[in-house]
Every structure is written in structure tokens, then in C-alpha cells.
C-alpha positions as CSV (number, residue, x, y, z in Angstrom):
1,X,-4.4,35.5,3.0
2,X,-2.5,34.3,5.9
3,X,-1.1,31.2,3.6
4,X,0.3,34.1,1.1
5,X,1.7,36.3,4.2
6,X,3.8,33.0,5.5
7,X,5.0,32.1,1.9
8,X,5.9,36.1,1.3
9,X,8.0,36.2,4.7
10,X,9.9,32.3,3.8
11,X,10.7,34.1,0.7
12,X,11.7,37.3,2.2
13,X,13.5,35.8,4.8
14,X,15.1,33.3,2.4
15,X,16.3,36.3,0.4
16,X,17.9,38.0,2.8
17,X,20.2,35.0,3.7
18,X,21.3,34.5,0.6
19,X,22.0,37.9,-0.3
20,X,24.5,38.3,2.3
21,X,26.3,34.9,0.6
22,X,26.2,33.6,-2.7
23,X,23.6,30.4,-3.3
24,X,26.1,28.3,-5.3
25,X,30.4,28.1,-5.1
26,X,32.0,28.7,-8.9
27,X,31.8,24.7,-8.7
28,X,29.0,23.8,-7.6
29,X,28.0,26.1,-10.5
30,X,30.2,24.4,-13.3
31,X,28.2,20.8,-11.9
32,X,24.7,22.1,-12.9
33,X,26.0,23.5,-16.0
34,X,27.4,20.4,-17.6
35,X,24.7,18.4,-16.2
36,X,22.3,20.6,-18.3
37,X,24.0,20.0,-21.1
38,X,24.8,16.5,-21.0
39,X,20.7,16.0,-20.4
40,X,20.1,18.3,-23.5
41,X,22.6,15.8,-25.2
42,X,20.4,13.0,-23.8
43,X,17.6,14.7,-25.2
44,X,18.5,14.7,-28.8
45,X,20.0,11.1,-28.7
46,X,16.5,9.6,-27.8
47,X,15.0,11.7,-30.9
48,X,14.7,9.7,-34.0
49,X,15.1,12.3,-36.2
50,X,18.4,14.0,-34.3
51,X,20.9,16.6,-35.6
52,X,23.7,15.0,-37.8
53,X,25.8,17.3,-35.7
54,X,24.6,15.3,-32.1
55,X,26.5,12.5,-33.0
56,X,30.1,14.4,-32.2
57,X,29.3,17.0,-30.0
58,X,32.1,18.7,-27.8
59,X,30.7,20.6,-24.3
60,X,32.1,22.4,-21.8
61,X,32.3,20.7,-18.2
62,X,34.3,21.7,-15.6
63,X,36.2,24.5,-17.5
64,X,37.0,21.8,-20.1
65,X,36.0,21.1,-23.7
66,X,34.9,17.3,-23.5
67,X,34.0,15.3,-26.9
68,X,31.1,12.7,-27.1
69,X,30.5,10.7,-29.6
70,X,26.9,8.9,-29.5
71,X,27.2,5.6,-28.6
72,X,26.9,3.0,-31.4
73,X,23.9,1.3,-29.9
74,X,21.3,4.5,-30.1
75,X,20.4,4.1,-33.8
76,X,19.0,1.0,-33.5
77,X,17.7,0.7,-30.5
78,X,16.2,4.2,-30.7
79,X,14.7,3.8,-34.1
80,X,13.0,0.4,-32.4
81,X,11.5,2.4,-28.9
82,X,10.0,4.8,-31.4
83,X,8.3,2.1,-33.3
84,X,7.2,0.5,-30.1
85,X,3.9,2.1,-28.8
86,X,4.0,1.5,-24.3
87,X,1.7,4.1,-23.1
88,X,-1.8,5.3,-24.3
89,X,-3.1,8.6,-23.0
90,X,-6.7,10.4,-23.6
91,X,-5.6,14.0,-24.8
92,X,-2.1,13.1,-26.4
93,X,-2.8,9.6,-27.9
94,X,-0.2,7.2,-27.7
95,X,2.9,7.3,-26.8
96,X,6.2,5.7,-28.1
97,X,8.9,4.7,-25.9
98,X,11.6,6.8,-26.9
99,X,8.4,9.6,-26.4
100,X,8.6,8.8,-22.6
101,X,12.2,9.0,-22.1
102,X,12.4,12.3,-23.9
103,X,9.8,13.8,-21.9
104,X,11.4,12.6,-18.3
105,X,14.9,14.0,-20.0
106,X,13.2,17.5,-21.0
107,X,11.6,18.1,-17.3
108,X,15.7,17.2,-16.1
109,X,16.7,19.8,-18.6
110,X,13.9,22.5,-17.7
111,X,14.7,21.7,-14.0
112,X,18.4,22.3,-14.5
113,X,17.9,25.5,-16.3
114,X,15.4,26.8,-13.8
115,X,17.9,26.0,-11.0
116,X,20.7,28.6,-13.0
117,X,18.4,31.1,-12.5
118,X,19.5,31.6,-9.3
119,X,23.1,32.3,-10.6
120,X,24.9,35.7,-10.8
121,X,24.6,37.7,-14.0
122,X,28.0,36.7,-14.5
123,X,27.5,33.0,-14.9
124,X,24.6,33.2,-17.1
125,X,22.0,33.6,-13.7
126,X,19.3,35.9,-13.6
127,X,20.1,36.2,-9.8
128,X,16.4,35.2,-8.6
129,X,16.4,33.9,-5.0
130,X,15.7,30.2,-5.2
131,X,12.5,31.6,-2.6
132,X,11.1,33.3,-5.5
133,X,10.6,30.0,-7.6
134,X,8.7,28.1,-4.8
135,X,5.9,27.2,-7.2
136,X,7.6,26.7,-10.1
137,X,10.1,24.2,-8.4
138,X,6.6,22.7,-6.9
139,X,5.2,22.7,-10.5
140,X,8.1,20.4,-12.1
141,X,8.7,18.0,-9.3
142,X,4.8,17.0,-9.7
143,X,5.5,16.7,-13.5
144,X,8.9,14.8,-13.2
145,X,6.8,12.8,-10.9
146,X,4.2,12.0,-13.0
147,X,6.5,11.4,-16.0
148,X,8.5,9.0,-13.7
149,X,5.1,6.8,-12.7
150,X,4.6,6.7,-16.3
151,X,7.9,5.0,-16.8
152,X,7.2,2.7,-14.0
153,X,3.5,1.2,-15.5
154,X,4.5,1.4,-19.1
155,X,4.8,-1.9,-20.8
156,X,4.5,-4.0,-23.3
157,X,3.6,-7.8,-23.6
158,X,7.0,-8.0,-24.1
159,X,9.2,-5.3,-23.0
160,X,9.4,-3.2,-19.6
161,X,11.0,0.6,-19.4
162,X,13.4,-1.3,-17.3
163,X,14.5,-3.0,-20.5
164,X,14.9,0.3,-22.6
165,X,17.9,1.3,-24.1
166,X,19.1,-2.2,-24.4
167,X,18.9,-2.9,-20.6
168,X,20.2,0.1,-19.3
169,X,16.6,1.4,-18.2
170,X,16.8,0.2,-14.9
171,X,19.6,1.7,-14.3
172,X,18.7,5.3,-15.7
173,X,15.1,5.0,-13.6
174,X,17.1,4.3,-10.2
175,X,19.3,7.3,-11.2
176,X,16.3,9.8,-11.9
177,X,14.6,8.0,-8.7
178,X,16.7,9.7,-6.6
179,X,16.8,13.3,-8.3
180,X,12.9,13.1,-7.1
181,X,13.9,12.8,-3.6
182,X,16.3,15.4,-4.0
183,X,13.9,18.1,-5.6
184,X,11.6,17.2,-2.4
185,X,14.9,17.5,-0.6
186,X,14.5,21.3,-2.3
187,X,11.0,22.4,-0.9
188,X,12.6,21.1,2.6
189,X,15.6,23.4,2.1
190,X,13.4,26.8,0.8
191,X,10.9,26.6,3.4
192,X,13.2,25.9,5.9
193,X,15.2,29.3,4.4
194,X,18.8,27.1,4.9
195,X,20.6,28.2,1.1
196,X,22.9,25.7,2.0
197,X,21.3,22.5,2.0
198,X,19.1,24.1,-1.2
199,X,22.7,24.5,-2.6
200,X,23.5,20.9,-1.8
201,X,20.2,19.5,-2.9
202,X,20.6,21.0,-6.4
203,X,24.1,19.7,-6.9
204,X,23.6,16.3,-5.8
205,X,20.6,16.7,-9.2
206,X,23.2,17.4,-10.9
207,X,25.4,15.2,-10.4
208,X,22.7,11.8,-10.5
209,X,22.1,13.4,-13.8
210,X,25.1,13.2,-14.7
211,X,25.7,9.5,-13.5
212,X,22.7,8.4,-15.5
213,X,24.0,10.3,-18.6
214,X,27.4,8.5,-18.1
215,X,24.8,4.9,-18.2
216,X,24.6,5.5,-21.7
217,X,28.2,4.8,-22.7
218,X,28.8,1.5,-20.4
219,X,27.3,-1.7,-21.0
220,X,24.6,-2.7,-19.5
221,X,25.2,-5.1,-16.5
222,X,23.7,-8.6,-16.9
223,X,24.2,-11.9,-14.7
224,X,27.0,-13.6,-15.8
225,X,27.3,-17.1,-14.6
226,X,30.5,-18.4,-12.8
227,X,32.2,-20.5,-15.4
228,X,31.7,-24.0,-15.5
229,X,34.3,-26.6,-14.3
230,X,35.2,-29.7,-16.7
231,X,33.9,-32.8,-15.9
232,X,38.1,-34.0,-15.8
233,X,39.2,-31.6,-13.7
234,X,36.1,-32.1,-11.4
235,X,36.7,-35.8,-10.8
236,X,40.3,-35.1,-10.7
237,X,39.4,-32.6,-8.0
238,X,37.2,-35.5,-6.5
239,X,40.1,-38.2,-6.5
240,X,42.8,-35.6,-4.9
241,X,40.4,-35.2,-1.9
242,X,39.4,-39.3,-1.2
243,X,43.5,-39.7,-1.5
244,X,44.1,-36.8,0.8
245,X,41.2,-38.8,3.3
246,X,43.1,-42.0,3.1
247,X,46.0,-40.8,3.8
248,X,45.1,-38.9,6.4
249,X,43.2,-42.2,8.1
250,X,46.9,-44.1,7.5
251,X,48.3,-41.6,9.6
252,X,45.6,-41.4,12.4
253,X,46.7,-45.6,12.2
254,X,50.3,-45.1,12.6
255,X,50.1,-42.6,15.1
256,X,48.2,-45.2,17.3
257,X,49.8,-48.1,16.4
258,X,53.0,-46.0,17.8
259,X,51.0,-45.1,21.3
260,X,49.7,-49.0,21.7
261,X,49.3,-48.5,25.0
262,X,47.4,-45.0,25.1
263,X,45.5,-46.7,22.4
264,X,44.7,-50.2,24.3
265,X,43.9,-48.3,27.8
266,X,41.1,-46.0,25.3
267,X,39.8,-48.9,24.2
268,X,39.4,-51.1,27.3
269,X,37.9,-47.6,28.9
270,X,35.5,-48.0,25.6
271,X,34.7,-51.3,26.5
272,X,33.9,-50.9,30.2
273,X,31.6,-47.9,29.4
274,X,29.7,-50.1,27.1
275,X,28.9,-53.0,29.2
276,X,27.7,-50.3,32.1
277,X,25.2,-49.1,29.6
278,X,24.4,-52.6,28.5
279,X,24.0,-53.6,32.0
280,X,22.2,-50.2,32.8
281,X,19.8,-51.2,29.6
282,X,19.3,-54.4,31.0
283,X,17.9,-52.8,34.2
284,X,15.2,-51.3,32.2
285,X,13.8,-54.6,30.4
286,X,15.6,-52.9,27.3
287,X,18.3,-55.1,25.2
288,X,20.0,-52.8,22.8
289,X,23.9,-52.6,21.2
290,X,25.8,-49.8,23.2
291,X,27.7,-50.0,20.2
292,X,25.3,-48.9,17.8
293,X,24.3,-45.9,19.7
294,X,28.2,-44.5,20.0
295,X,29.5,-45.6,16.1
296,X,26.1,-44.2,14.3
297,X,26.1,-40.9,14.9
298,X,30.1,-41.2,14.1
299,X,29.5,-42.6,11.0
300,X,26.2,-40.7,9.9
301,X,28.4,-37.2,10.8
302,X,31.2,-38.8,8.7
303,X,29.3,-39.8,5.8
304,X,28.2,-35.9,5.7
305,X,31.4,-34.8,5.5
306,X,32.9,-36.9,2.8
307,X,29.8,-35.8,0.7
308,X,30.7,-31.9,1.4
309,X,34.5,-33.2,-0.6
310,X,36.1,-31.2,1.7
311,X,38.8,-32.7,4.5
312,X,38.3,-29.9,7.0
313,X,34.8,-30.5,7.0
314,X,35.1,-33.8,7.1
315,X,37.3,-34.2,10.2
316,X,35.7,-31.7,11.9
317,X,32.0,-32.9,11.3
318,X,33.5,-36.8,12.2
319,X,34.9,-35.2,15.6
320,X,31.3,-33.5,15.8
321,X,29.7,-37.2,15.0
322,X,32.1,-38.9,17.5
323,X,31.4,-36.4,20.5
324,X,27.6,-37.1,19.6
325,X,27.7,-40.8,20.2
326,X,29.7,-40.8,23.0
327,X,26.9,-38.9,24.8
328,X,24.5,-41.2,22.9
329,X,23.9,-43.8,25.2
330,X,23.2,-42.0,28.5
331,X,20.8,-39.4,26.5
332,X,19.2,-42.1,25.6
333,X,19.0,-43.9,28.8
334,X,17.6,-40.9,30.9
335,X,15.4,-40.4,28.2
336,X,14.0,-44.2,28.1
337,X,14.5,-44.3,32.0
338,X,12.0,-41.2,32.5
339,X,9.4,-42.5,29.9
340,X,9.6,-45.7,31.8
341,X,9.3,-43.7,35.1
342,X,6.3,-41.7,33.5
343,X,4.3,-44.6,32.3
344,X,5.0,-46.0,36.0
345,X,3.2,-43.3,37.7
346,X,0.4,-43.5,35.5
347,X,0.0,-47.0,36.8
348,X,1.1,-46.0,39.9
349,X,-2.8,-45.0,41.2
350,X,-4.4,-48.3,40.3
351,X,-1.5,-50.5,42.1
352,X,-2.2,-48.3,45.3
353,X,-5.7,-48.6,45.4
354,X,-5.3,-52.7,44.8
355,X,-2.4,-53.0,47.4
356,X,-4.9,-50.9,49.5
357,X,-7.6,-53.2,49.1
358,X,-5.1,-56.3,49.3
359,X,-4.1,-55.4,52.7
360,X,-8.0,-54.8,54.2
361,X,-8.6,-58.5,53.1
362,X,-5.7,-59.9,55.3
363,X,-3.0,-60.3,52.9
364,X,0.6,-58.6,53.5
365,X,2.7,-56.5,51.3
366,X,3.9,-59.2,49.7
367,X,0.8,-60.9,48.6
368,X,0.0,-57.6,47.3
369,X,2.8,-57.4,45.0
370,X,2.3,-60.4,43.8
371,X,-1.6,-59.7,42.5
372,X,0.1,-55.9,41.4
373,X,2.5,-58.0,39.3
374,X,-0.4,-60.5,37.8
375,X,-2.8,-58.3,37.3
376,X,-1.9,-54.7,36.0
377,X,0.5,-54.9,33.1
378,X,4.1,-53.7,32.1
379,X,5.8,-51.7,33.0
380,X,4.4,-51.5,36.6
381,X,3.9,-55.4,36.8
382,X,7.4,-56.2,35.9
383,X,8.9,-54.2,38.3
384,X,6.7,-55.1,41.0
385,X,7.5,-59.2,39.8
386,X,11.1,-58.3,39.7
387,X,11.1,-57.1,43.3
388,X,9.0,-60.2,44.3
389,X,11.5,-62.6,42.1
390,X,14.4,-60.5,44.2
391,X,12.7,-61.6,47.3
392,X,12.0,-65.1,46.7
393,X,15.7,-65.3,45.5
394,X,17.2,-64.6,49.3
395,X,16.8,-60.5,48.7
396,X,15.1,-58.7,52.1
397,X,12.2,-56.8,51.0
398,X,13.4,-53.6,51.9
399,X,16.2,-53.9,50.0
400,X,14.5,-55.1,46.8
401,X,12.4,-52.3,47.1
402,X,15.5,-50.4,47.0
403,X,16.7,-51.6,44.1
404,X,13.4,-51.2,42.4
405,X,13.6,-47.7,43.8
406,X,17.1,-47.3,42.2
407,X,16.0,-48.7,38.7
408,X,12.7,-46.1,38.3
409,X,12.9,-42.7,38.0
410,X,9.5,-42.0,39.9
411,X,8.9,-39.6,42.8
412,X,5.3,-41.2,43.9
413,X,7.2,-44.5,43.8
414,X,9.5,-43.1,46.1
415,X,7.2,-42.3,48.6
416,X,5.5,-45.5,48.6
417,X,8.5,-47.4,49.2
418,X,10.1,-45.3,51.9
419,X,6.2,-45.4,53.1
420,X,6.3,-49.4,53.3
421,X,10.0,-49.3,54.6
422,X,8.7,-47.5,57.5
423,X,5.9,-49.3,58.1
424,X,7.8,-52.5,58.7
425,X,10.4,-50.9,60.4
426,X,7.9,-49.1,62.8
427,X,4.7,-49.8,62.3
428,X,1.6,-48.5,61.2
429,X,-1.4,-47.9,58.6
430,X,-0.3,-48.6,55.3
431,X,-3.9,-49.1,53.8
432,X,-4.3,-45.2,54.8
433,X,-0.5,-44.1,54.0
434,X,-1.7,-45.8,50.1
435,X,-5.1,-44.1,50.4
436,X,-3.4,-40.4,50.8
437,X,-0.3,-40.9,48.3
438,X,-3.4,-42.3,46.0
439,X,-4.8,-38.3,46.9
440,X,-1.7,-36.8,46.3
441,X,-1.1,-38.0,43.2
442,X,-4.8,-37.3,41.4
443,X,-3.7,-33.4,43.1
444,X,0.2,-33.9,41.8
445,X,-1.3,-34.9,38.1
446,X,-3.7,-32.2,37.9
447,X,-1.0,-29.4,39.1
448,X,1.1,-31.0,36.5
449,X,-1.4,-30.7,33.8
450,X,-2.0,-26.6,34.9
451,X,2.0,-26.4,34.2
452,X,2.8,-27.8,31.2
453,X,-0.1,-25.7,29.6
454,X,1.2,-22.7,30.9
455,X,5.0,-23.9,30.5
456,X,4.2,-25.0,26.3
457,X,5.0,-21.4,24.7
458,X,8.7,-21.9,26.9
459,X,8.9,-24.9,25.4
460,X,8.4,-24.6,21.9
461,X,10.1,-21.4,22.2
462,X,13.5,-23.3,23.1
463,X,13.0,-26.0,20.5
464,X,12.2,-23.3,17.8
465,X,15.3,-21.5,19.0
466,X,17.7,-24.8,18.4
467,X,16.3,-25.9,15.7
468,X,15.8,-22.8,13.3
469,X,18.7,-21.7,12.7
470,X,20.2,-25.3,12.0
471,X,17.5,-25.2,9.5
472,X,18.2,-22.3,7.5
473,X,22.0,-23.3,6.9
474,X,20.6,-26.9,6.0
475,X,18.6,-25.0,3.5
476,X,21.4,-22.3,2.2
477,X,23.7,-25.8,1.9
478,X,21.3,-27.1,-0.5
479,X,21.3,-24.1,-2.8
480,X,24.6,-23.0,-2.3
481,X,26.8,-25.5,-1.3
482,X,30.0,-24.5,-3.1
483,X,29.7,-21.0,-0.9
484,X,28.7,-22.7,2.2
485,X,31.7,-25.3,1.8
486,X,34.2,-22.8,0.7
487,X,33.1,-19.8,3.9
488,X,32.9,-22.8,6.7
489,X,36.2,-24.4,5.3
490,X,37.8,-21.1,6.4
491,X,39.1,-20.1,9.9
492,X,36.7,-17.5,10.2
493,X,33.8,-19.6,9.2
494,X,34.7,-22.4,11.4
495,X,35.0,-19.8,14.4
496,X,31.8,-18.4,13.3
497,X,30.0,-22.3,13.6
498,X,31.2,-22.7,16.9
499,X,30.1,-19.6,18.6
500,X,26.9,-19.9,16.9
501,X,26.6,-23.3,18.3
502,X,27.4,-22.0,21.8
503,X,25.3,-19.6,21.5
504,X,22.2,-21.6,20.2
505,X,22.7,-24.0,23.2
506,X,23.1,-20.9,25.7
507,X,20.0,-20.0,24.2
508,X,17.9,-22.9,24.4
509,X,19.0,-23.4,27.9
510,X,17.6,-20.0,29.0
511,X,14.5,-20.1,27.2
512,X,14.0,-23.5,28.4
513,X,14.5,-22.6,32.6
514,X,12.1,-19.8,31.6
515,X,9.5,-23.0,31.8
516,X,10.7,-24.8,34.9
517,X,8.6,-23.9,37.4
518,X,10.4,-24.5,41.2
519,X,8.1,-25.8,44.4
């Protein structure tokens, strides 16, 4: 009872707004109208045995007489989706396609027609207050509901719904998809006793129903590839761009060969940065070509960009490349230099403990070195031969240990040769200065350990962060190159590279300090 009461008072209350304004503007009116007709015209196209008279049929939208002729396609395609069986159901047997359509159509039309019941007697209306049809508007929204699912599962081994009407069933579904949401858009508006949005609701029906009445006298739309290009005009194309390189490298020559002496001063610069490398190379028992490290990722970057056929690309990925290698060699160097350093201090504990035991046997720091260098191997015993060899050579001890100290990137090693500078200097126990730097780094390892565990997530977060989105455009170039060439070939494309890049790199930075942990 109280249900009833609250439905009686929505509809009462609903009334009375509406009776102080009309529902529907002349308009909005004419919109429902020819919508009703053009679905009754919709109707009797997907009938196999139609009217002679449906296929020129003149209705009045608007305040206008409009002609329709039925499109050419119907017959056949109609007289086929009546053939074609798609749905089988207990009471009513089964169904043909065209069956299905007409049903969905009908419950438009019915829908429509209950909706001008709220009109003025003038216009055809019965003037009921849409609160009056609550159930009724409930009653066909389940039905067109239904009737739509039904269009959705419907197949056969062959043909979908979507494919109806040659291909223009997808189109038509999406249409009457969104008349469902506005009939629920209907119950919102009567409970909610606002006659204007029920007003709105109604007339955006309409006018989808319309739209997917106007589907039937387009084509369908279908993929259409780009065309292709000749095989002439492609390698044509492909000539004009390796002449346009050359000439473009002849000019880079002239302009140098007119600034020889910018040129020559680059170049000796270029060559006195290589042999500091070398040298610096040397230092870590590593022989390498300088030269390789700065030219290869100039040429690798290059090679890309002649392959992408474009000249922007290409000089800006070469300028890319050579920026790369000039950064090459000390990237790697600090990285080689701090392997070196970590596979020192891994040795670092069993070179203590046998200096430590040297010295309680009566040898010196020297001797000591000189069973650290014979008997532990590389990379500790070649820096510990090197500073022996340095010695022997005229070198004072403290200032080969200096040099070693220079040449490794290891904070225990540090400490034990400012430990043994100080010890000669001053005075002392080394054997118990070894056994507590022996302490502190079995302590120093396991803190280490405890950090990068808790530090990894940081870590891989950064590299996922740099490397990700790299990946994705590597993997948009491969299926689209000819859109990725022709958008980064552009101003806006190239702007849109390098703030990326910046941004990437800002990014990995951040995420990255997230992990250091300061002491």
C-alpha cells in the first residue's frame, strides 16, 4: 500500500507541474511525430511482403511533405534476412532475421506513439500526464530491451545482426543502443517529477530514431585501405632522399673545409680527449679504442635514421648518436672503474686478514703486499703488485699508495691506506687498525645487503620508467612507421620527443634518489 501511495503522489505531483506548462514545444512535437513515421516506414521496408505503395511514400516532417523512395538494396537483401533463420525460441519457433528487426522497429514505433499521448488534443494527444504511463513506459523498455539482447546473441555460422542490412546493422544497433539509455533516462525524469528533462529524453528518442532511419539510405562504412604507392615512384622517392643526404654531407664538408681552423682546433680537442681516456683505461688494466666507443653510437644512430628515409630524422637522430658517444667513454669508465672498485672490496677482507697475519710474523707492509699480490688474484693482486712495482721503481710508499688510492674507486681501500699512511707517519698498531676495518666491513656489507633489498622496488621502478615508454614507440614504429615518420618529422612532433625525453630522464632521476639512502 505504501508503494501505491508514493507512486499515486509522483504521479499527482508530476501532473500538477506539467499542467501549469505544456510537456512538449510545437517542435519538439513535430521531432516525435516524423520519427514515428519514418520507424513505421522502417517497419514495412523489413517486411517481405510490403505495400507496392512503401516503395514511394511522401510524410510529413517538420511541417514539410518529404518523399522517400526505398532504397535499392532492401529487396534483396530483405528477401535474403527472411530466408535466413538466426534465432530459435520455445513458444514462437524460429525466427528469421528480417523477423527480429521488425520486432525491435515495432516496439520504436509503439514507444513513439505512446509518448504522443501526452500531446494536446490539438496535435493528435490524448493529454495524459507522462506520470500516468509509468508502467506502460516500464513495460516497453523491458521489451525493447529484450528485443535488443536478442539482436546482440543472434547469429549464424556465418552472419552476425551486425552484418544485417548489408553491413549497416552495426550501425542501426549503436543507434537503438542509445534510445535504451534514454527511455531509462525517462523513468529518471517521471519519478523525479522534472517534465523537462522527460521532454528532453523523449526527443533525443526521436531524434536517434531518426539517425538510424537516415542509416538506411547511406552506404555502409567499410575500411578502405590507403592506396598503394608504385614501386617507381617509391624508389624514385627513395633516390630523391640518399641525394638530398649527400648533398647535405657535401655541404657539412665545405662548410668546414671553409673554418679549417675551427675545424683543426675540434679535432686536436678530439684527439687529446681520446688519449686521456686511453690513458685513464690503461689505469684500469683495460686496453680498449676510445674511438670505438665515441664513432659507434654515431654511426648505429645514423644508420637508424637513413633507414627511417627521412633527412630530419636522420640528422637529428645522427646529432642524438654523436652526443651519445661523446659521453660514451667516461660512462663507460665510471661504470668499469666501480665494478673494478666492487670486486676490490670483496677481496678487500681476505688481503686484511693476510697483511694482519703478515705483520704478527715480523714482516713489514711491504712484505705484506708482496704475498697480497702473489697470492690472492686480480683484481686486488695487481693493484697491490702495481703499488709494489711503483715502489721498487724509486716511488715512496706513501705515494704509491696514493696512486693506487687514486686509480680505485673503493671506500674500505681508502681507509686502509690513509690507515697505513698514518701508521708510518706516526706510529702505531696496524695488525689491530686491519683487524677493525676487517669488522667494519663484514658490518658495512651486511648494511649494504639490508639496503639494496629494501632500495630494488626504487630501482626497477626508475629503469621501468626509462625504458617503457622508449619501448612502446619502438613498437608503434614497427607497425606504423609511415605515421610515426611523418608526426616526428614535424615541428610539433619533434617538440613533443624532446620534452618527453626530458621528462623521462627527470623521471628516472626522482624515482631513482627515492632509493638512495644518505648516512
Amino acid at each position: 500500500m505504501k508503494r501505491l501511495a508514493a507512486i499515486f503522489l509522483i504521479m499527482t505531483a508530476f501532473a500538477a507541474g506539467t499542467a501549469r506548462a505544456g510537456v512538449f514545444t510545437p517542435a519538439e512535437m513535430d521531432e516525435i511525430s516524423c520519427a514515428a513515421l519514418k520507424m513505421q516506414l522502417f517497419y514495412y521496408y523489413l517486411a517481405p511482403d510490403r505495400d507496392p505503395k512503401v516503395l514511394k511514400q511522401t510524410i510529413k516532417c517538420r511541417g514539410q511533405n518529404v518523399n522517400y523512395e526505398m532504397p535499392k538494396w532492401v529487396e534483396p537483401t530483405v528477401a535474403e534476412m527472411a530466408g535466413r533463420k538466426v534465432w530459435r525460441d520455445p513458444e514462437e519457433g524460429e525466427i528469421s532475421e528480417a523477423q527480429l528487426w521488425q520486432t525491435t522497429v515495432s516496439m520504436l514505433y509503439e514507444y513513439l506513439e505512446l509518448t504522443k499521448k501526452t500531446f494536446p488534443p490539438e496535435n493528435d494527444g490524448a493529454n495524459i500526464q507522462p506520470g500516468m504511463l509509468v508502467k506502460e513506459y516500464a513495460d516497453i523498455r523491458i521489451r525493447f530491451q529484450m528485443s535488443m539482447d536478442r539482436l546482440y546473441r543472434a547469429r549464424t555460422r556465418d552472419v552476425t545482426m551486425g552484418d544485417s542490412m548489408g553491413g549497416r546493422g552495426r550501425a542501426v544497433m549503436a543507434q537503438f543502443n542509445l534510445v535504451l539509455k534514454e527511455m531509462e533516462s525517462i523513468a529518471d525524469a517521471i519519478s523525479s517529477t522534472n517534465s523537462r528533462k522527460y521532454a528532453e529524453a523523449v526527443t533525443a528518442s526521436a531524434v536517434l530514431c531518426q539517425d538510424s532511419f537516415r542509416v538506411l539510405f547511406n552506404p555502409p562504412r567499410k575500411y578502405a585501405p590507403p592506396p598503394k604507392e608504385s614501386q617507381a615512384s617509391r624508389v624514385f622517392s627513395m633516390a630523391l632522399t640518399v641525394v638530398g643526404i649527400l648533398l647535405v654531407f657535401l655541404a657539412v664538408q665545405a662548410v668546414l673545409s671553409m673554418n679549417d681552423a675551427k675545424s683543426n682546433a675540434f679535432i686536436a680537442n678530439y684527439q687529446k680527449k681520446v688519449e686521456v681516456f686511453t690513458e685513464a683505461f690503461s689505469r684500469q688494466f683495460i686496453n680498449i679504442n676510445v674511438k670505438y666507443l665515441v664513432l659507434g653510437p654515431a654511426a648505429l644512430f645514423a644508420l637508424l635514421g637513413l633507414l627511417t628515409m627521412n633527412v630530419i630524422l636522420f640528422f637529428l637522430l645522427t646529432a642524438v648518436g654523436f652526443m651519445i658517444g661523446m659521453r660514451t667513454p667516461a660512462f663507460v669508465l665510471n661504470s668499469m672503474k666501480q665494478a673494478r672498485g666492487r670486486k676490490i672490496d670483496n677481496q678487500l677482507m681476505d688481503a686484511l686478514i693476510l697483511l694482519a697475519n703478515c705483520l704478527r710474523s715480523g714482516l713489514d707492509i711491504v712484505q705484506g703486499f708482496e704475498m697480497v699480490s702473489k697470492d690472492l688474484l686480480p683484481p686486488i693482486s695487481d693493484e697491490f703488485a702495481l703499488v709494489i712495482k711503483n715502489y721498487q721503481l724509486g716511488m715512496t710508499f706513501e705515494k704509491a699508495l696514493g696512486v693506487m688510492e687514486d686509480r680505485v674507486a673503493s671506500k674500505m681501500l681508502s681507509y686502509m691506506i690513509r690507515a697505513i699512511v698514518l701508521q708510518r707517519q706516526m706510529g702505531g698498531n696496524l695488525t689491530k687498525v686491519f683487524e677493525r676495518i676487517v669488522v667494519d666491513i663484514r658490518e658495512e656489507s651486511k648494511l649494504d645487503e639490508k639496503t639494496k633489498a629494501m632500495t630494488a622496488q626504487q630501482k626497477i621502478q626508475s629503469i621501468v620508467v626509462g625504458i617503457m615508454p622508449w619501448v612502446m614507440v619502438g613498437v608503434m614504429f614497427m607497425f606504423q612507421p609511415e605515421t610515426m615518420i611523418k608526426f616526428y618529422g614535424t615541428p610539433i612532433g619533434m617538440g613533443v620527443f624532446i620534452f618527453c625525453a626530458i621528462w623521462i630522464a627527470i623521471g628516472m632521476k626522482v624515482v631513482a634518489s627515492l632509493g638512495k639512502i644518505r648516512v
